[in-house]
Each structure stands twice: as C-alpha cells, then as structure tokens.
N, C-alpha and C positions, 0 to 999 in steps of 0.2 A: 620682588616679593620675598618675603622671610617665611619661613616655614621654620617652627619648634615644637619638639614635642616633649613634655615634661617627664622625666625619672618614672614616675608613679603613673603614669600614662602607657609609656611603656612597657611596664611590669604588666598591667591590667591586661593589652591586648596579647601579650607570651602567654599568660595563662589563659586566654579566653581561648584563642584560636590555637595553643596546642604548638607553642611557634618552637626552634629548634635555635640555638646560639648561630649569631650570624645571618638570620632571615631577613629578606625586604617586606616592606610593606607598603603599601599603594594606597593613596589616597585620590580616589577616582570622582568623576561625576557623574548620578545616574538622575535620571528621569522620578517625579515624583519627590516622594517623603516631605518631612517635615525639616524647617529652621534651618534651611540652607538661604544664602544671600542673594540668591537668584531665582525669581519664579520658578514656580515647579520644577525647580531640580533642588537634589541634597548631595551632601558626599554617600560614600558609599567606603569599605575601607578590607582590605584583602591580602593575602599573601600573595605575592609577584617579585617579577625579575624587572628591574627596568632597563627601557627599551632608549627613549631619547627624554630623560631628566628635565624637568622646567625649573622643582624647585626641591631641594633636599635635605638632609639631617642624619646623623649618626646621633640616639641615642643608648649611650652602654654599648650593649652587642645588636641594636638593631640597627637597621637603615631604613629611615622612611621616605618618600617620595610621592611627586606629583611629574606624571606627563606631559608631556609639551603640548597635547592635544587636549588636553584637561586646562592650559593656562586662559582659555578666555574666563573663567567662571570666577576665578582670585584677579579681575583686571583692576586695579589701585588698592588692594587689601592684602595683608599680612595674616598667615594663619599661624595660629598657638595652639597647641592640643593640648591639654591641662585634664586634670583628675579633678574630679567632682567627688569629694568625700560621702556628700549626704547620697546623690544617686549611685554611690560607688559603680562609676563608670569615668569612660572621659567622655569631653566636653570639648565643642572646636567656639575658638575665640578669636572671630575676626576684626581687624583694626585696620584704619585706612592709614595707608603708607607718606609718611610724611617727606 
C-alpha cells in the first residue's frame, strides 16, 4: 500500500488543526460517515504519535500514517491525499494497487 499526501494537503491540515513543525498525523478508521471505500466506515484524520506503522509519508515537516490495525480497510488500494482547490479542503483518492 502507497500512502501520499500532497504539499497543499499538508499545509491545509497545519492550519486547520493548529499543528506544530514536526507533528504526526493519523489516518484512522471510524464507524459511519460518508465516501469512505468500505461500508459504513470513513477515514477519520488526527494528531497522534504512531504506535506500529502499516503505511507512512513525510510530507515537508509532517509525518503522516496509518496503523497496522487500520490496514484491513486500504486491502488492494493505494491512498493519495490531494487538495481540492474548489472545496478548499483535501480530498483521499484511492487507487487499486497494481
């Protein structure tokens, strides 16, 4: 599994959540929401420390992640986290692993 998350992705969530040079960020799965690849469940997305890595990334001064207890929900797809200009937000863009 590939995990990336785009420059302008990263910028978005330091400003949103207040983040500090050097902070991780967790991409988890929770129960519920919308446009996640899995029945009723979505990501969900957090300041944290990781515990045991499944899948990872250093963008700039961030580090982002996914747990190893989080890896059934990415099982044959590759995540990209990209900025959406128009929603100015990001956006997860999954792809099946070739």
């Amino acid at each position: 599994m590939r995990l990336t998350v785009q420059k302008e992705a990263a910028e978005w969530y330091r400003d949103e959540l207040g983040l500090d040079t050097d902070s991780s960020i967790r991409f988890f799965v929770r129960y519920g929401g919308t446009g996640g690849i899995q029945p009723g469940f979505s990501l969900g997305v957090r300041p944290d420390e990781p515990d045991e890595p499944f899948a990872e990334t250093k963008t700039g001064e961030f580090y982002f992640f996914i747990e190893k207890d989080d890896a059934w929900y990415f099982e044959g797809v590759n995540l990209d986290v990209v900025y959406n200009e128009q929603a100015d937000e990001p956006e997860f863009v999954y792809s099946n692993i070739k």
